[in-house]
C-alpha positions as semicolon CSV with decimal commas, in nm:
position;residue;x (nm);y (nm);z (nm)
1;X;-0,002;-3,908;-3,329
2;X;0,021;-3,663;-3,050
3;X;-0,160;-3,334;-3,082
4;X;-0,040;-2,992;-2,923
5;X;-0,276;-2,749;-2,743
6;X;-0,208;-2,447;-2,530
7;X;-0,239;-2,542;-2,185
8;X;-0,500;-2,470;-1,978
9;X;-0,696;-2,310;-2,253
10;X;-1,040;-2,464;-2,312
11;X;-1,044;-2,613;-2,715
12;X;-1,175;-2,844;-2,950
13;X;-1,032;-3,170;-3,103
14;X;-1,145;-3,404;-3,374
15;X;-1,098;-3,702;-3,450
16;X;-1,247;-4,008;-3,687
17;X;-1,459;-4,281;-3,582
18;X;-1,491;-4,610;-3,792
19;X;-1,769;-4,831;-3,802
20;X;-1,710;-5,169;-3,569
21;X;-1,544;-5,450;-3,800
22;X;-1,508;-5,223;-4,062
23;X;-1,247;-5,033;-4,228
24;X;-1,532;-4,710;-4,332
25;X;-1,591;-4,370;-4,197
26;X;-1,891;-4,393;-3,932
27;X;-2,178;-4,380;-4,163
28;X;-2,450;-4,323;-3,927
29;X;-2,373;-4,051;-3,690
30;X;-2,299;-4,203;-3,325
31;X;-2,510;-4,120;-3,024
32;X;-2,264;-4,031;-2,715
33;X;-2,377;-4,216;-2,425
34;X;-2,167;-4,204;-2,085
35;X;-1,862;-4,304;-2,058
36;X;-1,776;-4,359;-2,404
37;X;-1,528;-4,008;-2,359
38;X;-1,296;-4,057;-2,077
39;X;-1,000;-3,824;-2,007
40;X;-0,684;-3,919;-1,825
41;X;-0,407;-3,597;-1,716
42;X;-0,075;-3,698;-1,713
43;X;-0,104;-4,082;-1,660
44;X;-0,366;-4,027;-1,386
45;X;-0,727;-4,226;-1,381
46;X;-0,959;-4,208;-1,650
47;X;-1,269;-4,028;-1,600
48;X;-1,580;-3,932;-1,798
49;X;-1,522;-3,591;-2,020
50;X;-1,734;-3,289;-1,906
51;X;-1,846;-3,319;-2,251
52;X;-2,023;-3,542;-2,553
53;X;-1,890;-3,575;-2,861
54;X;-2,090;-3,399;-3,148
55;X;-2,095;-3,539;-3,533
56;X;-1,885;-3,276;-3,781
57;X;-1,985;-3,455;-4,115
58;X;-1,844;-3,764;-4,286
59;X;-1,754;-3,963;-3,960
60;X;-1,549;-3,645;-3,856
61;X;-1,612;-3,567;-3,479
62;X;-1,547;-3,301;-3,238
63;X;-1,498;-3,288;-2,843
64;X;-1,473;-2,967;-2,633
65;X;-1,211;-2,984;-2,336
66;X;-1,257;-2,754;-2,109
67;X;-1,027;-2,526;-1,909
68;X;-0,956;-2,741;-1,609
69;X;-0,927;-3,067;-1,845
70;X;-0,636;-2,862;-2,034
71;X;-0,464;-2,854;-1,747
72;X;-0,196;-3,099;-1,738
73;X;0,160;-3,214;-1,931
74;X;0,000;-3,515;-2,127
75;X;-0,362;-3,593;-2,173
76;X;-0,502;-3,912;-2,291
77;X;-0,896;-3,924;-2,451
78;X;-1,006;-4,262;-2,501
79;X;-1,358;-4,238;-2,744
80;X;-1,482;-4,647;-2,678
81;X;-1,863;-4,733;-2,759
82;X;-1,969;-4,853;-2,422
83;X;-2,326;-5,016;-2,548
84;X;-2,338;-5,225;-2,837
85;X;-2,010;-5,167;-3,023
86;X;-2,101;-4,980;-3,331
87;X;-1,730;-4,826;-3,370
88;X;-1,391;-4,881;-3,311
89;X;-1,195;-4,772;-3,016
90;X;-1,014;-4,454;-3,075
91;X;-0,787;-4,252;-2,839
92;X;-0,656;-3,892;-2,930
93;X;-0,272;-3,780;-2,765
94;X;-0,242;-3,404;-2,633
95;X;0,086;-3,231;-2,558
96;X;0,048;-2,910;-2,345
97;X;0,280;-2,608;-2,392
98;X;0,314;-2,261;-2,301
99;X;0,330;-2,272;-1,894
100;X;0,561;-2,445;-1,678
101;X;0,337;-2,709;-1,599
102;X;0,303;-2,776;-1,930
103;X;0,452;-3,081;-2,091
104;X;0,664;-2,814;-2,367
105;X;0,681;-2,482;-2,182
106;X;0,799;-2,339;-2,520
107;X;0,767;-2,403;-2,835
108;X;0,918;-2,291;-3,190
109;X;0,715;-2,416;-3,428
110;X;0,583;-2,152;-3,714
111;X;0,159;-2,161;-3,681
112;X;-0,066;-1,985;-3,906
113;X;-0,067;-1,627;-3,828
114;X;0,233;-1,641;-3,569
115;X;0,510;-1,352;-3,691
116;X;0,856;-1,473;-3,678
117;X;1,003;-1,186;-3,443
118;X;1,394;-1,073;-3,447
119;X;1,471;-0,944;-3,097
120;X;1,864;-0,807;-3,063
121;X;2,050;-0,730;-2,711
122;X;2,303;-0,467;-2,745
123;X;2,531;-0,326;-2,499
124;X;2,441;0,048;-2,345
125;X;2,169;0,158;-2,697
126;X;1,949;-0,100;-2,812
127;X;2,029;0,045;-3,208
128;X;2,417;0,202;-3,174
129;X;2,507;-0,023;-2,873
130;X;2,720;-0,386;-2,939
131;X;2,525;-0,702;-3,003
132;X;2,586;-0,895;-2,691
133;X;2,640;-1,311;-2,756
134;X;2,508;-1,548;-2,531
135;X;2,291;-1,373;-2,350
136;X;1,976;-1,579;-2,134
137;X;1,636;-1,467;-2,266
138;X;1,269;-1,558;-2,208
139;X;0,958;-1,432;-2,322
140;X;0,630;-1,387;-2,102
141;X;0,291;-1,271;-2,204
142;X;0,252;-1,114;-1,828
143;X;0,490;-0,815;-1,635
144;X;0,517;-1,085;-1,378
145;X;0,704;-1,331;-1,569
146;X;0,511;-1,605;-1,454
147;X;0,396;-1,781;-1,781
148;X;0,671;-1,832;-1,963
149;X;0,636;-1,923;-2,423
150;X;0,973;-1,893;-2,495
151;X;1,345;-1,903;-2,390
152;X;1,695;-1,884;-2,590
153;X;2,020;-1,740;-2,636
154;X;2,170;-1,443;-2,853
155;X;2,397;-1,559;-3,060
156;X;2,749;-1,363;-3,188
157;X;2,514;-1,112;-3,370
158;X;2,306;-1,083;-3,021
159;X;1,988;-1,245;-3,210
160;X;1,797;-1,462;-2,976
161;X;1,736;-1,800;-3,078
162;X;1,658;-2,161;-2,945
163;X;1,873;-2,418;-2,948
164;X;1,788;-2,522;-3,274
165;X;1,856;-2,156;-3,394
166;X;1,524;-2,046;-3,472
167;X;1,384;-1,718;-3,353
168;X;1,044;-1,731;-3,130
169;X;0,738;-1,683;-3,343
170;X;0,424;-1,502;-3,158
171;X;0,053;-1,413;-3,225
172;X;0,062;-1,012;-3,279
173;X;0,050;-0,885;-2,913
174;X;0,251;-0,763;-2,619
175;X;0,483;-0,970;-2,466
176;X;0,765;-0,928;-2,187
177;X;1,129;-1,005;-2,263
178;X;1,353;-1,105;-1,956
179;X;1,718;-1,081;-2,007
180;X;2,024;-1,223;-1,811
181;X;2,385;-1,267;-1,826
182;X;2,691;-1,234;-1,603
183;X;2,868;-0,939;-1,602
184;X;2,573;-0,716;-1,754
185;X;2,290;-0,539;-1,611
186;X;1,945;-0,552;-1,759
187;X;1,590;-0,351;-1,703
188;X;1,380;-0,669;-1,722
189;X;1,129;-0,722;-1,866
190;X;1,150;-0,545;-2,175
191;X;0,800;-0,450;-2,298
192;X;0,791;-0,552;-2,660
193;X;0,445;-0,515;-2,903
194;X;0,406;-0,696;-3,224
195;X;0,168;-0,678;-3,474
């Protein structure tokens, strides 16, 4: 199972860990000893986490990545007892998204408290003017354009979606929509807020 996470931005996982030989939760919490979290970015050598792993409750347990460890495409955590084996070996799967070093630099999936947003292009007056179709957009969250969450095309109606024609869903914020097709002219970006 492969778990998705914002790249670059520090965060938590959990994960289970079952008692050696055993089918059962960890029943005694697990003392984190060196070594027995190891990280590897995008298929690169494991190293040691910058962090332990802390017991959550009912063999439920949680590991903070930091900043610099959310850095890459793919990430690989292996959690393996490297004393006496008193659980078995575990590994957790992370997908990045949301830059272009990520391993999805979009995504359209709905998340709790993301707001489905309907952005048109229109010719000449964003509400009078034509809906334009097949328009290029993509959606920043800096004026710069540099980190790109988004991209589609507007459709006949001049609705933007993704390929799978779903509109972009975002946190409540400000974002910048950049706009391009042949023939047209655009003011890019478009400063947009949703809340």
């Amino acid at each position: 199972m492969i778990i998705w996470r914002k790249y670059g931005t520090g965060t938590t996982i959990l994960f289970p860990l079952v008692d050696a030989g055993t089918s059962s939760f960890e029943n005694t919490p697990a003392t984190h000893a060196s070594g027995d979290t190891q990280i590897s970015k995008d298929e690169g050598n494991f190293a040691n986490t910058s962090n332990a792993f802390a017991h959550e409750g009912n063999g439920i347990y949680s590991l903070v990545l930091t900043v610099a460890e959310m850095q890459a495409a793919r990430i690989s955590i292996t959690i393996i007892d490297q004393g006496t084996k008193a659980w078995e070996d575990q590994c957790v799967l992370l997908e990045t998204y949301g830059n272009t070093s990520a391993q999805h630099t979009s995504i359209n999936v709905p998340i709790a408290g993301a707001l489905e947003i309907t952005y048109t292009v229109k010719e000449n007056d964003e509400d009078t003017g034509d809906p334009i179709d097949g328009v290029e957009v993509w959606i920043t969250t800096d004026s710069g354009g540099s980190n790109v969450i988004w991209s589609g095309t507007t459709d006949t109606n001049g609705v933007v979606r993704e390929s799978g024609d779903s509109k972009p869903y975002l946190d409540a914020g400000t974002y910048y929509f950049w706009r391009k097709k042949a023939g047209y002219v655009f003011i890019n970006p478009d400063e947009e807020t949703f809340s």
